[in-house]
N, C-alpha and C positions, 0 to 999 in steps of 0.2 A: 504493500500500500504506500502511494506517496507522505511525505511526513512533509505538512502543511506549515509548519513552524517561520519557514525561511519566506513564507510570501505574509505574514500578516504586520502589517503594518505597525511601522517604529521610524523612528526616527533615526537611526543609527549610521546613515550614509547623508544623514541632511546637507544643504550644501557643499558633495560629490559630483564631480563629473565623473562618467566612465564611459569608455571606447570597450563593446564589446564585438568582436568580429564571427560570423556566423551565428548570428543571432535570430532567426526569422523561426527556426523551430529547432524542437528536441532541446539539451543542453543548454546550448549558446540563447536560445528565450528565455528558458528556465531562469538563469542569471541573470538574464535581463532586467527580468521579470521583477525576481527578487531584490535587486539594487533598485529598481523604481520603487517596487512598494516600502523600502526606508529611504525615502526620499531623496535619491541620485537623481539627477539630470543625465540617461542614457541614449548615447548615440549607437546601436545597430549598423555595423557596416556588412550586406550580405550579397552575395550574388545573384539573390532570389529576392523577389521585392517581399517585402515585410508589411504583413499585415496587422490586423490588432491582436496586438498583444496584451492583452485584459492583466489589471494587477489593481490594487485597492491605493486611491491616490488621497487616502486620509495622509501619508507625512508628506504631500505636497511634491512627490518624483514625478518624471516623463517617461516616457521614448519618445524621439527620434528615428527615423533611420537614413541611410545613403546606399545607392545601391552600388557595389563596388566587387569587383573580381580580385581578391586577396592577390592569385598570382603576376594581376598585373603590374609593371615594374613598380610602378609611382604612387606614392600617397595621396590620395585625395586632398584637399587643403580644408577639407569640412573637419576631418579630425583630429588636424593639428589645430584648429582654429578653435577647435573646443576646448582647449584646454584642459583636454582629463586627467583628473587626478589618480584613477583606476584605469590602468588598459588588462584587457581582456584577449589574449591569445589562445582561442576557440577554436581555431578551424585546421582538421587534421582530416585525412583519407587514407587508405589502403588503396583505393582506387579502381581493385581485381580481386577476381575469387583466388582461392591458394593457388601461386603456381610455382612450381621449383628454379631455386635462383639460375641455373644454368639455364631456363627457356624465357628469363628476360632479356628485354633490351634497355641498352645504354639509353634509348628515349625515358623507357618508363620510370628508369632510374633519376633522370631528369623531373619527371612528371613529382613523383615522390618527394623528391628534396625540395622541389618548388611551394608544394602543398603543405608539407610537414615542419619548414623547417627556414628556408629561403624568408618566405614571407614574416616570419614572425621577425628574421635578423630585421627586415624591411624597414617594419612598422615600428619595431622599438628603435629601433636609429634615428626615425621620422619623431617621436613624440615623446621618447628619455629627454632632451634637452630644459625642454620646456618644465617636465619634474623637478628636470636639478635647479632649475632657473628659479622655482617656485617654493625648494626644498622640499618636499613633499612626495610622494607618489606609492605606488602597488602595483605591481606589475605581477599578473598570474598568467600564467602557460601550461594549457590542457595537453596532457601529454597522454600518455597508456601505460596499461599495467606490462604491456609487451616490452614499454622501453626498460624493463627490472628483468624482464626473464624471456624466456626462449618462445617465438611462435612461428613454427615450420609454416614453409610458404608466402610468408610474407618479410622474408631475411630483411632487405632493402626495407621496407618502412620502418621496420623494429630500430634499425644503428639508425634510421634519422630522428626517432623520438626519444634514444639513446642522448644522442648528441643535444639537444633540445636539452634531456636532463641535466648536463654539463653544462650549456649554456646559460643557464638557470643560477646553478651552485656560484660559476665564476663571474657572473654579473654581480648576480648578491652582492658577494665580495667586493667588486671594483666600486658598488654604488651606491653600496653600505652608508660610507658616511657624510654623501646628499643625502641624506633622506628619504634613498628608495627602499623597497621591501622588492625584492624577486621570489616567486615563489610558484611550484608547479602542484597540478592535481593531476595524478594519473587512476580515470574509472578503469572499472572492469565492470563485465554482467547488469550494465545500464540498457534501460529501454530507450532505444534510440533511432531518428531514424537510420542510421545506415546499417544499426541492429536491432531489427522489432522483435524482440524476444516471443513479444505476442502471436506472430505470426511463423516465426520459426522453429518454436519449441511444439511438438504436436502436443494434442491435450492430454494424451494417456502419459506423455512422458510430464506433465505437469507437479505430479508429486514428488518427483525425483529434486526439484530446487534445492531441498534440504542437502542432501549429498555433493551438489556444485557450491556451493559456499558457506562456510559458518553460519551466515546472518540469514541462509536462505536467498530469496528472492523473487523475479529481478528488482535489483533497484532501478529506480527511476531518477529522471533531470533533477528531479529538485532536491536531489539527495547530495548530489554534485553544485549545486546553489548554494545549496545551503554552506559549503565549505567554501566557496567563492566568498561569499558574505561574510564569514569571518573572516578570510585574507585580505579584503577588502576597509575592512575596518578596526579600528583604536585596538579593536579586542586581542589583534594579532599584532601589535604595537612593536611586538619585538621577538618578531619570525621572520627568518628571510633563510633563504637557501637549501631550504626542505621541498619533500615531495609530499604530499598528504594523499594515501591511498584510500578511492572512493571506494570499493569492490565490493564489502560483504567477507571478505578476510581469503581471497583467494589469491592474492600476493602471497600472503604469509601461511597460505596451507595447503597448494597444490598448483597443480602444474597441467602442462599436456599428455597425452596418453595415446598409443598407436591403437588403431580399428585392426582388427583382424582382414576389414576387409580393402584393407587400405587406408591411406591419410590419418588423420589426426582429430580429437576430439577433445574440449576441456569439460564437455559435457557424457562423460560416459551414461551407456543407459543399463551398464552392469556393474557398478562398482563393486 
């Protein structure tokens, strides 16, 4: 069940701005969502136009949005011009179903880094300055539980979200003492769209959730908000360079597992 906590209205981001990218649905809303309903002024930058995003505007927050293609080279001047004080690095892809790293190509290898990892250098280069200028800021980067541990088939995206997590740790460091916070969430077993659990877990195998993660499942966007909203705010005043795993505890208590009848499964349906 979603845990409603992270949308009810507070005041806690009051006069925030925040740049969240991939915002229009799943995750990167949820966040959204949740910094408007404590009162952020949020700009949305999505590939997809962005529609209403519904949140309770008792502590006085927005959205925004801009419609914008992450991997295109350039920053738009709308979210530097916002001057956020939260940036939101949301938007990540696998891009293909599993395929064995010897039958990629150096494109897709391109496509990947562009997606996962390129654009985040991007956009914090575009809108770090303005933080230190300001002394202030938060920078969160949604990364994956793949960038912690091994996921066959998709080699190539796992070392860019890898890197990503180093990117993370050595910024902290370097920006530590302007006034930034750098800090990553890496989900697992979120309902999302590029993983509708709902749609690809069949129903008989429904009871089985217990057995793929401590906490059960799936979790949902707002599970992943809700840990945005703490990094985002006073609360996290003095965190920077960590990973906070959203998962349900399958970082910390299991892994992938060979089919007999081939490939790979973090979902057995015979444990």
């Amino acid at each position: 069940m979603p845990n409603p906590s992270c949308m009810t209205p507070d005041a806690m981001l009051a006069g925030r701005r925040a740049v969240v990218t991939g915002g229009a649905a799943g995750i990167g809303a949820a966040i959204a969502r949740s910094f408007a309903a404590h009162g952020a002024d949020v700009l949305v930058a999505d590939i997809e136009p962005v529609g209403s995003l519904e949140f309770d505007t008792a502590a006085g927050g927005e959205i925004t949005a801009v419609e914008w293609d992450v991997c295109e080279g350039s920053c738009p001047p709308e979210l530097v011009e916002h001057r956020p004080d939260v940036l939101v690095n949301n938007v990540g892809h696998y891009l293909q179903p599993p395929h064995a790293f010897t039958t990629n190509s150096p494109s897709l290898w391109d496509e990947l880094h562009d997606i996962n990892f390129a654009h985040i250098l991007r956009l914090t280069h575009a809108l770090l300055p303005g933080m230190i200028e300001r002394g202030h800021g938060s920078i969160i980067n949604l990364t994956t539980v793949e960038a912690h541990r091994a996921i066959p088939g998709h080699t190539v995206y796992s070392a860019y979200n890898a890197a990503l997590t180093q990117f993370t740790r050595s910024l902290s460091a370097e920006v530590g003492p302007a006034g930034i916070r750098v800090n990553a969430i890496a989900p697992d077993l979120i309902e999302s769209v590029q993983v509708p659990y709902a749609t690809l877990v069949p129903e008989e195998d429904l009871p089985l959730w217990p057995n793929w993660s401590p906490l059960g499942g799936p979790g949902q966007p707002e599970d992943v908000a809700g840990v945005a909203l703490f990094l985002a705010s006073d609360l996290s005043g003095f965190v920077t360079g960590g990973t906070i795993h959203v998962d349900g505890g399958t970082h910390s208590s299991g892994g992938w597992v060979p089919r007999n009848s081939g490939g790979w499964t973090n979902r057995p349906r015979n444990p």
